[in-house]
C-alpha positions as CSV (number, residue, x, y, z in Angstrom):
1,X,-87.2,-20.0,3.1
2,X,-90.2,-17.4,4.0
3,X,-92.0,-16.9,1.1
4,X,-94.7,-14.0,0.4
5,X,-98.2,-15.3,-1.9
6,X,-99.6,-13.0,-4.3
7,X,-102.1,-12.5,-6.6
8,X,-102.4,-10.6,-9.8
9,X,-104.5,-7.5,-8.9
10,X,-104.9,-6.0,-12.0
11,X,-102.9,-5.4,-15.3
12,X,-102.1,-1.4,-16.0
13,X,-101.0,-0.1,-19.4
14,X,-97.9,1.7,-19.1
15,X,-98.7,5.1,-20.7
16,X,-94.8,5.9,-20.9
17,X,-94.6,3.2,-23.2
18,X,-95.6,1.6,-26.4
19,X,-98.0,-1.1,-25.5
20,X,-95.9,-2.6,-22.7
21,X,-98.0,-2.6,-19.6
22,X,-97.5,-3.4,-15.8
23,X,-98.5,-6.8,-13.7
24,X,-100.0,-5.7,-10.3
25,X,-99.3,-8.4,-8.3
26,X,-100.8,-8.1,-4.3
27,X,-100.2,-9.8,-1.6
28,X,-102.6,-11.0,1.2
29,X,-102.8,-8.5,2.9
30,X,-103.7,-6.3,0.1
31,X,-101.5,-3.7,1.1
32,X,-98.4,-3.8,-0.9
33,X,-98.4,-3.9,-4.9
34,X,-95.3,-5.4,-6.9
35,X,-95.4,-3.7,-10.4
36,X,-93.6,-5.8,-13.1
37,X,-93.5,-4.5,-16.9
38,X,-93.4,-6.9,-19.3
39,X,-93.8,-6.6,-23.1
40,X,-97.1,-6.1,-25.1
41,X,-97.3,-9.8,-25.9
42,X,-96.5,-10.9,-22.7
43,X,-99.2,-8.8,-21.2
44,X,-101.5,-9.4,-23.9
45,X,-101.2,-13.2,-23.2
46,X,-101.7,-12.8,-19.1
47,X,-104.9,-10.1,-19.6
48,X,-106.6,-12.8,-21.8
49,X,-106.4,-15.5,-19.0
50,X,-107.1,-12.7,-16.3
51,X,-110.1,-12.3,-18.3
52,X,-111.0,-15.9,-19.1
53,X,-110.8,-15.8,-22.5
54,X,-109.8,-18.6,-24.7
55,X,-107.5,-17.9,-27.6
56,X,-108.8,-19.6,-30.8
57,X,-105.2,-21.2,-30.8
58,X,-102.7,-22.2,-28.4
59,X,-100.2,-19.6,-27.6
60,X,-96.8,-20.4,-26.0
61,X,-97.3,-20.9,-22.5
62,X,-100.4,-23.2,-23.5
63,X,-97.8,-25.6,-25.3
64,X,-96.0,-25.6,-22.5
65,X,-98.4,-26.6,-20.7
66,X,-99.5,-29.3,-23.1
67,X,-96.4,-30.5,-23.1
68,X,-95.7,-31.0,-19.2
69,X,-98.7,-32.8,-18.9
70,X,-97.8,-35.6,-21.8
71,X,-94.3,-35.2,-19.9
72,X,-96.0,-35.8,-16.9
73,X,-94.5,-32.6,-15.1
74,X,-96.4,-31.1,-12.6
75,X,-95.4,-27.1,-12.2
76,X,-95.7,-27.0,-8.0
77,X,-94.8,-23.3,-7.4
78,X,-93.9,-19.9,-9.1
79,X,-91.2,-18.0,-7.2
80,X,-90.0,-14.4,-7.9
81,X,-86.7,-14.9,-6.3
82,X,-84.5,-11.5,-7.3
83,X,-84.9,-8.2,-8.6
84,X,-81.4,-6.0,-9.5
85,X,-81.0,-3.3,-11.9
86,X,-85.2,-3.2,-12.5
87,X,-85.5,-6.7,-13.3
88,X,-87.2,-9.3,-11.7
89,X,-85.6,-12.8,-11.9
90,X,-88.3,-16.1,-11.3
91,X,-87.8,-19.9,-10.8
92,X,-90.4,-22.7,-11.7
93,X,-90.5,-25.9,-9.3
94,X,-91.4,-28.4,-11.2
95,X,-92.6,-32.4,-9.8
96,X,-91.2,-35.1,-12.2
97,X,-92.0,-38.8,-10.7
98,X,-91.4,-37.4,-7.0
99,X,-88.0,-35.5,-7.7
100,X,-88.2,-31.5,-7.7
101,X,-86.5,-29.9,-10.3
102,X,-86.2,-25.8,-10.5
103,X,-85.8,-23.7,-13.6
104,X,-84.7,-20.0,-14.4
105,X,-87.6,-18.2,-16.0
106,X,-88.5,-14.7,-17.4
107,X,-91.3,-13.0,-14.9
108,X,-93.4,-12.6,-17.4
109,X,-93.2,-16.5,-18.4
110,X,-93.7,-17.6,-14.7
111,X,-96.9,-15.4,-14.4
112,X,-98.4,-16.6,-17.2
113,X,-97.6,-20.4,-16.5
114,X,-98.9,-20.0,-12.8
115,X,-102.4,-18.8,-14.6
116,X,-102.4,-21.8,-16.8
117,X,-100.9,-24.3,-14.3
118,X,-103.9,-22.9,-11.9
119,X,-100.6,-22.6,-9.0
120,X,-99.4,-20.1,-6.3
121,X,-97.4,-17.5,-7.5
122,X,-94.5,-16.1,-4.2
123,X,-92.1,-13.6,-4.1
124,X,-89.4,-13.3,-1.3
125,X,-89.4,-11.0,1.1
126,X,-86.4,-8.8,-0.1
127,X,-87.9,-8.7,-3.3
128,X,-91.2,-7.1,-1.9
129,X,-88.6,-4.8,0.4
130,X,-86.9,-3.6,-3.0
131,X,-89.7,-3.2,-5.7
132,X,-93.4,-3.6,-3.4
133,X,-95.0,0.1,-3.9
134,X,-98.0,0.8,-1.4
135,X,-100.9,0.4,-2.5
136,X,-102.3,3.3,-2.3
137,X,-100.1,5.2,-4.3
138,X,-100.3,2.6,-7.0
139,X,-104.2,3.7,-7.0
140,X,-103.8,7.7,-5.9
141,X,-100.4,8.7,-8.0
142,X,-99.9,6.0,-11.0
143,X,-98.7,8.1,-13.7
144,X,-96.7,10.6,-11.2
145,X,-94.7,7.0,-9.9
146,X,-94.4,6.0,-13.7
147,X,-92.8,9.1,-14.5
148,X,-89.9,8.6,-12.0
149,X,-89.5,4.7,-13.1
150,X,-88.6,6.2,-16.4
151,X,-86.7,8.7,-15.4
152,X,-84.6,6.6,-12.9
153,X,-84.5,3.7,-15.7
154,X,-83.7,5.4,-18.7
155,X,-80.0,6.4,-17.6
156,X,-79.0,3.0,-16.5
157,X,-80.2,0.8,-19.8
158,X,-79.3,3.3,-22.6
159,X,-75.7,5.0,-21.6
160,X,-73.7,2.3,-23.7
161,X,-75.3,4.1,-27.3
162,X,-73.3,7.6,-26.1
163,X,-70.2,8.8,-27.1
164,X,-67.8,9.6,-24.3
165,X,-68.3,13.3,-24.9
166,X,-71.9,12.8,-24.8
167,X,-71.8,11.3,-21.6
168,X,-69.8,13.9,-20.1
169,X,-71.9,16.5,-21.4
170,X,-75.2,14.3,-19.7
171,X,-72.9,14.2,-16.4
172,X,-72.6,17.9,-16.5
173,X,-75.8,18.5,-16.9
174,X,-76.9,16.5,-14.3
175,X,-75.1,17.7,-11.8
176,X,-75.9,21.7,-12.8
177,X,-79.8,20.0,-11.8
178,X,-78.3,17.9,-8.9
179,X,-79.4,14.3,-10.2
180,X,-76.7,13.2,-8.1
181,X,-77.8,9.0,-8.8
182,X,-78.3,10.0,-12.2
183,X,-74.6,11.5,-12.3
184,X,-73.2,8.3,-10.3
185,X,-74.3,5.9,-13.1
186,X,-73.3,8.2,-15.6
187,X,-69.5,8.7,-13.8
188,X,-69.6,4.8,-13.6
189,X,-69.9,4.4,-17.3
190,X,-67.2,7.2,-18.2
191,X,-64.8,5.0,-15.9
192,X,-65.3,2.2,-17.2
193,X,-64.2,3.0,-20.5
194,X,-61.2,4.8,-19.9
């Protein structure tokens, strides 16, 4: 399986957002930017190792990491392996007495237990295809790209808190400004509950 290596680049607040902030992660050839949002606590955890500080006590991922080592597991490799519907799915390959054994893990988690395990952190290829923004606009049109996140986001996690008559009032309107993907999700919804 063709894996891509990356680095974290740099960690971005998310200014369309409380607190929540964006993990730039880059690959070699420091061309192609993956942007993952994760929550404040997940990115305050990950900016204080980016930074080298020490936390006065252990957080989470510093138990965990405890806790392999008294285990004796040895974390081998961080993979972002999906990403569907804005979310980024990871595994953890873990080494226990020569057996490999693989885990589901938030993003967020994986990142953070790749900076404690000192480890390579991949993505797959199809992954960077779907989500990898150029670098360049990363650095020339941030808040302009945030902006359409949200506004191509917000339709597909909140439509379940409408009434039907709201949502056929939304798909109206969104068809009267030509949001034609906007108007698909919302159509989708309506079908489903009738």
């Amino acid at each position: 399986m063709q894996k891509i290596r990356v680095h974290i680049l740099q960690i971005r607040e998310n200014f369309n957002s409380t607190r929540s902030c964006f993990i730039d992660l880059i690959d070699d050839s420091r061309k192609v930017v993956l942007p993952i949002l994760v929550g404040p606590c997940e990115g305050q955890v990950i900016q204080l190792h980016f930074d080298g500080a020490i936390p006065p006590r252990p957080f989470t991922h510093d138990l965990i990491f405890n806790m392999a080592g008294a285990l004796e597991f040895d974390l081998q490799e961080v993979v972002i392996r999906k990403f569907e519907e804005g979310i980024f799915y990871a595994s953890l390959t873990w080494l226990k007495n020569g057996e490999r054994i693989t885990t589901d893990s938030r993003t967020s988690d994986a990142i953070a237990l790749a900076q404690r395990f000192d480890i390579p952190i991949f993505v797959l290829p199809q992954v960077i295809r779907e989500a990898g923004v150029n670098r360049e606009v990363i650095e020339d049109d941030w808040d302009l790209l945030m902006e359409e996140m949200e506004e191509e986001a917000l339709p597909a996690q909140g439509l379940g808190v409408y009434t039907l008559a709201e949502l056929e009032e939304q798909l109206a309107e969104a068809l009267d400004q030509e949001e034609y993907e906007k108007a698909a999700r919302i159509r989708d919804e309506i079908e489903k509950r009738k």
